[in-house]
N, C-alpha and C positions, 0 to 999 in steps of 0.2 A: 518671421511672425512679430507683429506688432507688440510693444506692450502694454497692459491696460495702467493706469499711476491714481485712476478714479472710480468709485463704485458707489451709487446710492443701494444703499440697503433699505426692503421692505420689513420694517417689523411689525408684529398688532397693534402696536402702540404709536408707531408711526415710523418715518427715515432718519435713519444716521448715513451722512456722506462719508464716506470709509477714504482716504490719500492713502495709497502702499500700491508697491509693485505686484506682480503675480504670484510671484513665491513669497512672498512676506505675507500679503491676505489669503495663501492656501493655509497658512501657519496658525490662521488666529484663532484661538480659541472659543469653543459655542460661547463659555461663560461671556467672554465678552459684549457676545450680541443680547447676554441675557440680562447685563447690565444698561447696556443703552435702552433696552425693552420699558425698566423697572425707568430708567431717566425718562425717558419719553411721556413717561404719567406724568409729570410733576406740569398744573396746568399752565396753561400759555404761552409754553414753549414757541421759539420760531425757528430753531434751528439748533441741528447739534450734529460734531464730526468727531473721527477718528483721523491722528497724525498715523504715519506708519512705525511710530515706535509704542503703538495703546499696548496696555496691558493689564491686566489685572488688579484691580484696587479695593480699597473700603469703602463699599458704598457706592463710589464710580470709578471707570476705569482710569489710569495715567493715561493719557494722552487725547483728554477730554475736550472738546469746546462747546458750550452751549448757552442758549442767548436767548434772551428774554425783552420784549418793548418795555423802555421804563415805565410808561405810564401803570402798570398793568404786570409787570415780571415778578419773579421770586426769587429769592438767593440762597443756595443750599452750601453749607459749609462740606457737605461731601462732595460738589464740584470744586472745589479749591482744594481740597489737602489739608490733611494735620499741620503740616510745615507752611505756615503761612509765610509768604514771600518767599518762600525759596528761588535763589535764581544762579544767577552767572554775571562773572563780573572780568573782564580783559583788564588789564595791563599792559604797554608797550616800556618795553626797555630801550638802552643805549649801546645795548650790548647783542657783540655778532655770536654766532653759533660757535667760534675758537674759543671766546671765552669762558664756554661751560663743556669744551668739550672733553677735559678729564675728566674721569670718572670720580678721583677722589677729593676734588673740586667740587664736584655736586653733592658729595655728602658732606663737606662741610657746611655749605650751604645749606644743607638739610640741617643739619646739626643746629645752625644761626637762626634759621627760624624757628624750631622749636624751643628756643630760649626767648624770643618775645613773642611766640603763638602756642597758646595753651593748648593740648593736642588730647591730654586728658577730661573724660567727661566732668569729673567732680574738682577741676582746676582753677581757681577764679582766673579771669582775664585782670590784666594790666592797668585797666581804665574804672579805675576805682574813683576817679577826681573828675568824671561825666556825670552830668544829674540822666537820669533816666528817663524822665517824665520832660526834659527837653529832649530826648529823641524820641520818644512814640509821640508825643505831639507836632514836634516840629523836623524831622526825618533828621537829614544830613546839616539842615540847619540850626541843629539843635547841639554840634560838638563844638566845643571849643575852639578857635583860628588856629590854636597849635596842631590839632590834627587835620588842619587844612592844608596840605605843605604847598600848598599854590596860590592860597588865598592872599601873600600879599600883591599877588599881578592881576589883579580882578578879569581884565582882558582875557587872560592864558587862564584862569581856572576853571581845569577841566574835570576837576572835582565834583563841581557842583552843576555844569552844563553838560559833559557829556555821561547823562544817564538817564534810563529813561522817566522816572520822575524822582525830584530829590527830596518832595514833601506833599503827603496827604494832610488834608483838611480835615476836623470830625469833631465830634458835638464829644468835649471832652469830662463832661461832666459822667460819662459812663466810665471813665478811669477810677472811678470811688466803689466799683463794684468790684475792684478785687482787693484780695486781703493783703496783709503787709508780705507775707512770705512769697506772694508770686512777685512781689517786687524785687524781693532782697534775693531771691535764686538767680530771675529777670536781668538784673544787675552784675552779680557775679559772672553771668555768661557772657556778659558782653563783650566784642572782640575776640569770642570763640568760635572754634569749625564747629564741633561737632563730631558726631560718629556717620556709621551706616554710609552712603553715596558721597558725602562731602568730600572736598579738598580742597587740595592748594597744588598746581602742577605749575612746573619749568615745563616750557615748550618753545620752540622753534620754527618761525613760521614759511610754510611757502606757497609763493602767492600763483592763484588761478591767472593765467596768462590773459585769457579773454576778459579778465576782470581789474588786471593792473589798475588803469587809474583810479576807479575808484579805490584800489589797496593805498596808492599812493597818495592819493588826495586823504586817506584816514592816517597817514604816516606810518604805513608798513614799507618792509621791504626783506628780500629772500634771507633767510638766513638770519633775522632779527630773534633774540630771544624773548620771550612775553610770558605775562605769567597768568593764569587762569585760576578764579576762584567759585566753589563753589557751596552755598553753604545759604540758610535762613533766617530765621524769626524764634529759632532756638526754644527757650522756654515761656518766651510772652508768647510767642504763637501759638505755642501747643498746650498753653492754660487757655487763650482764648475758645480755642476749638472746644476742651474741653467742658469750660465753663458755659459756653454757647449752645454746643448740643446738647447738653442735659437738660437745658431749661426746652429748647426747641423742640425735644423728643416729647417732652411733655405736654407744650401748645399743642404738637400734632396731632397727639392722642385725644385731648379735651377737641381737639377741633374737626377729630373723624379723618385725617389726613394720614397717608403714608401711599406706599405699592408692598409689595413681596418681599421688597428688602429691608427691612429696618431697621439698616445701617443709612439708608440713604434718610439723609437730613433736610429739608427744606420751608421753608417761610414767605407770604407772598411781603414783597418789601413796604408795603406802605404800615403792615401790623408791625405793633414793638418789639417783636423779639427779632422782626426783620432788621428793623431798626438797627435796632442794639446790637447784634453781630457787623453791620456793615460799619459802624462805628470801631465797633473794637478792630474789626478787618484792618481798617487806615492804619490805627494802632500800631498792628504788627508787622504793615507793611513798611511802618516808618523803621520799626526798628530793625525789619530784615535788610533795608539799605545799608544803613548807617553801621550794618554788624559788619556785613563786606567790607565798607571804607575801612575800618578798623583793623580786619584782618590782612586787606593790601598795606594798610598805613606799619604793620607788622611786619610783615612782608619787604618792604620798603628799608626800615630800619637794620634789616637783616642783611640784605642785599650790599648796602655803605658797610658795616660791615668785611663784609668778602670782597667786594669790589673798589673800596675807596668812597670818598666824599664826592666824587663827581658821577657814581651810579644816579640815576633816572629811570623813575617810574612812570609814566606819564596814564591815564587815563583813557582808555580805547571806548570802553562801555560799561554799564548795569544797566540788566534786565532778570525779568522778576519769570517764572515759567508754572508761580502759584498762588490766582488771584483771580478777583473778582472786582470789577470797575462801572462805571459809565464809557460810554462811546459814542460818536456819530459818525454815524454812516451814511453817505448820501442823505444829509438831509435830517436825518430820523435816530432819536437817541434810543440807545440799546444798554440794556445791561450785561456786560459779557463774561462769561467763569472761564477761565483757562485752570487747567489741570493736568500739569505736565507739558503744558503747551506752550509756544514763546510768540509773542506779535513779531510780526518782520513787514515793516512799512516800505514802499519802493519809494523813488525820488520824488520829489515834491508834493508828497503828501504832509497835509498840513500837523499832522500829529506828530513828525518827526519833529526833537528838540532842534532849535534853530541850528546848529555845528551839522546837522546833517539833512538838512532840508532840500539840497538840489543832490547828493546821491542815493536818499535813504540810508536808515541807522544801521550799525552792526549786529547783526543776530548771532547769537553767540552757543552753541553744538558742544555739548561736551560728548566724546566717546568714551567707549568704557575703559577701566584700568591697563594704558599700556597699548592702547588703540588708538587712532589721531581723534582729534578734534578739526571743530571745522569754524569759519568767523563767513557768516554770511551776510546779504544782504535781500531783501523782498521784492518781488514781483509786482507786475501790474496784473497777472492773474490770480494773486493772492486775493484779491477782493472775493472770491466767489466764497473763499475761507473764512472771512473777517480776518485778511490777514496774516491766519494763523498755521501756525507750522509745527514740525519734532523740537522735544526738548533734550533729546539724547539719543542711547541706542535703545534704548525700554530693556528689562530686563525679561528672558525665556526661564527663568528656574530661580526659585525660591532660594530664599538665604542658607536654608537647612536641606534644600535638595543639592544646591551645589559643594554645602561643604563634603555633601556625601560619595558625591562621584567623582569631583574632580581632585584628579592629585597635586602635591606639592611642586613635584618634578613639572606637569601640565604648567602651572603657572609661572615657574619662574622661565619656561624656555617661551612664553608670553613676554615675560619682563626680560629677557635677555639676559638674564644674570650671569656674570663673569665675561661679559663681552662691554666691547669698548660700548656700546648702544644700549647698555644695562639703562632701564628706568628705576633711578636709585628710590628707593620709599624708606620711609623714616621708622618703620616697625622694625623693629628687631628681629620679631616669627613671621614670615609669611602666612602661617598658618593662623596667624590671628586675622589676617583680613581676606583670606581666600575665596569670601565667598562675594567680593566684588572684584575677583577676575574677571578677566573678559570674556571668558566661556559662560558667563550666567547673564550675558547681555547677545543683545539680536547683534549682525551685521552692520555695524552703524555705517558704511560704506553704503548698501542698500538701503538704510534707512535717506542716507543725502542723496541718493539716488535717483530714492521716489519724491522727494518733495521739489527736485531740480523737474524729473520726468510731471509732475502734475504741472508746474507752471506758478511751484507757490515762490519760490525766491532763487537764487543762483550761490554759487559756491566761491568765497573772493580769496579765501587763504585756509589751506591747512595747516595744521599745527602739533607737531612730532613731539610727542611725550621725552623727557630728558630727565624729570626727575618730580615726585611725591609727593606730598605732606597729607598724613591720612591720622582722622581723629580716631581714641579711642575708648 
């Protein structure tokens, strides 16, 4: 029997195109379709999907896409996320799978990076001597050449070329609307993970056979270690959201606007407070770049360290899985919100950054705690999508439902612990971070399943969990 990897869904309010396998879409929950119901009101809509990792959200579900004609759209900060720019960020190393494969090897490693990666919420980052206001304005272009470690070869800097953008544009005179303290928090977190889903993983890659050259034309190969980052827009993003939707809860109400849920946020873009959210948007998208660089440039420093002066970080990707843009599509510009969702462009599509224009860019899979990860690449039948694809494995149970069922013993025989293939993590209690075990996420194995079975991208390398870094 066949299987199905697409399903338009009929709801009163209109269709959402569902990507998931059979038993992933037996799994979804009503609430979910009761969210796309409530999105579907928001007017002139032209399109909205589910990835096969959607799940459960404020306002909209994770694994959201939905898309509006610019001339005419709206942008709702509950399709993007509290975590603005949240994304995923690769690393390729110089270093084979021998050299990480002691166990007590990786926890030093662990150890070196938590000495220049603040791992505590209330910790200041390191990058006290960055002005601020040159990275929300001007993204990656906005730090210093010292934390460029490649910018004296202009050629080779893959810093600033391979990602998928290193600087938004915006009318910066709405930077005066916040007070001094969201600056001075804003600031001290810079170059921090974070808590909740974040991290920093050693991984291992190995590469999809049918997909070789392209692995190798990106300079992978079997057995490389790489390191994987994930983490956002910190406390500018989640002032902005906040400062945004207070005021936009209030336009909506003078303005008669809302659905059933009034958590769901939205404004049509040409009104000011559309405005003024897609401005502060750029804002945080600049700085959830620039926080990554920071935290690999960490990362990096760490790495010399334990492996000597001749360690190498090179730059695979950044991509963003929490945002809202411009785009064109055949022709016709679109305003796009991804929510949990990642673009994966195929080969010569013109939006790929030049470094990946004849194989298409890296799309970058994180799985859950102790689960592989996956580095992909996009489809030519990703169009039907806008593109768009899974940002993970979505999570099946709540933070306070998993701490309740799953046991200590469950997750460490996850992470391996006491075996040579232990996934070292840098907490001291398992039990502090239990409840992003892998048992409180879907099958991410089904999740790359169904987006390889719809036709949205293919799968170029997996990449074996070896060791942690988890904020807290």
């Amino acid at each position: 029997m066949n299987e199905t990897y697409y399903r338009k869904v009929q709801l009163p309010s209109g269709d959402v195109h569902v990507y998931a396998g059979d038993s992933l879409f037996k799994e979804l929950n009503y609430k979910v379709f009761e969210m796309a119901n409530n999105n579907l009101q928001i007017p002139n809509q032209v399109y909205m999907s589910y990835t096969p990792d959607v799940h459960v959200g404020v306002g909209t579900c994770i694994g959201t896409t939905a898309v509006w004609n610019t001339h005419n759209g709206y942008v709702s900060p509950s399709i993007v996320g509290s975590d603005i720019g949240c994304g995923m960020r690769v690393h390729l190393t110089n270093l084979h799978n021998d050299a990480v494969k002691d166990v007590k090897l990786r926890r030093k490693l662990v150890k070196a990076i938590e000495k220049y990666l603040p791992v505590e919420d209330h910790t200041r980052g390191h990058f006290s001597d960055i002005r601020l206001e040159h990275v929300v304005t001007k993204g990656l272009h906005g730090l210093p050449k010292k934390y460029i470690p490649d910018a004296y070869t202009p050629r080779k800097c893959h810093s600033l070329t391979h990602v998928e953008r290193s600087k938004f544009t915006l009318d910066e005179e709405v930077l005066n609307l916040f007070p001094e303290r969201v600056w001075h928090r804003s600031h001290r977190q810079l170059g921090t993970l974070g808590n909740g889903n974040h991290f920093v993983e050693i991984q291992v890659i190995e590469i999809s056979e049918p997909m070789r050259d392209i692995a190798e034309a990106w300079g992978l190969f079997d057995g490389q270690v790489a390191v994987m980052i994930h983490s956002g827009s910190r406390a500018w993003g989640g002032s902005v959201s906040q400062y945004c939707g207070s005021l936009m809860k209030k336009m909506m109400h003078a303005a008669g606007l809302g659905t059933a849920d009034p958590n769901l946020l939205f404004a049509p873009l040409a009104h000011p407070q559309g405005q003024s959210y897609v401005n502060l948007l750029y804002s945080a998208l600049n700085y959830a770049v620039a926080n990554r660089h920071l935290i690999a440039y960490a990362v990096r420093e760490a790495g010399k360290d334990i492996f000597g002066s001749k360690f190498e970080m090179t730059t695979l990707y950044d991509l963003m899985h929490n945002y809202a843009w411009e785009e064109e599509h055949e022709g016709q510009s679109y305003f796009v919100h991804q929510k949990g969702a990642t673009r994966a462009l195929p080969a010569n599509h013109p939006d790929n950054p030049l470094p990946y224009i004849q194989t298409g860019h890296p799309a970058l899979i994180p799985g859950s705690m102790g689960s592989a990860s996956y580095i992909m690449v996009g489809a030519t039948g990703g169009k039907d999508n806008f593109y768009s694809i899974c940002h993970g494995a979505g999570r099946i149970r709540s933070r306070s439902e998993t701490k309740r069922i799953i046991t200590l013993e469950e997750f460490s025989s996850a992470l391996k612990v006491g075996t040579e293939e232990e996934v070292v993590v840098n907490q001291k209690s398992l039990e502090s971070i239990i409840d992003e075990s892998p048992q409180a996420y879907k099958d991410v194995d089904q999740i790359i399943g169904s987006v390889v079975g719809a036709g949205l991208a293919q799968v170029v390398a997996k990449c074996k969990p070896m060791a942690a870094v988890k904020g807290a």
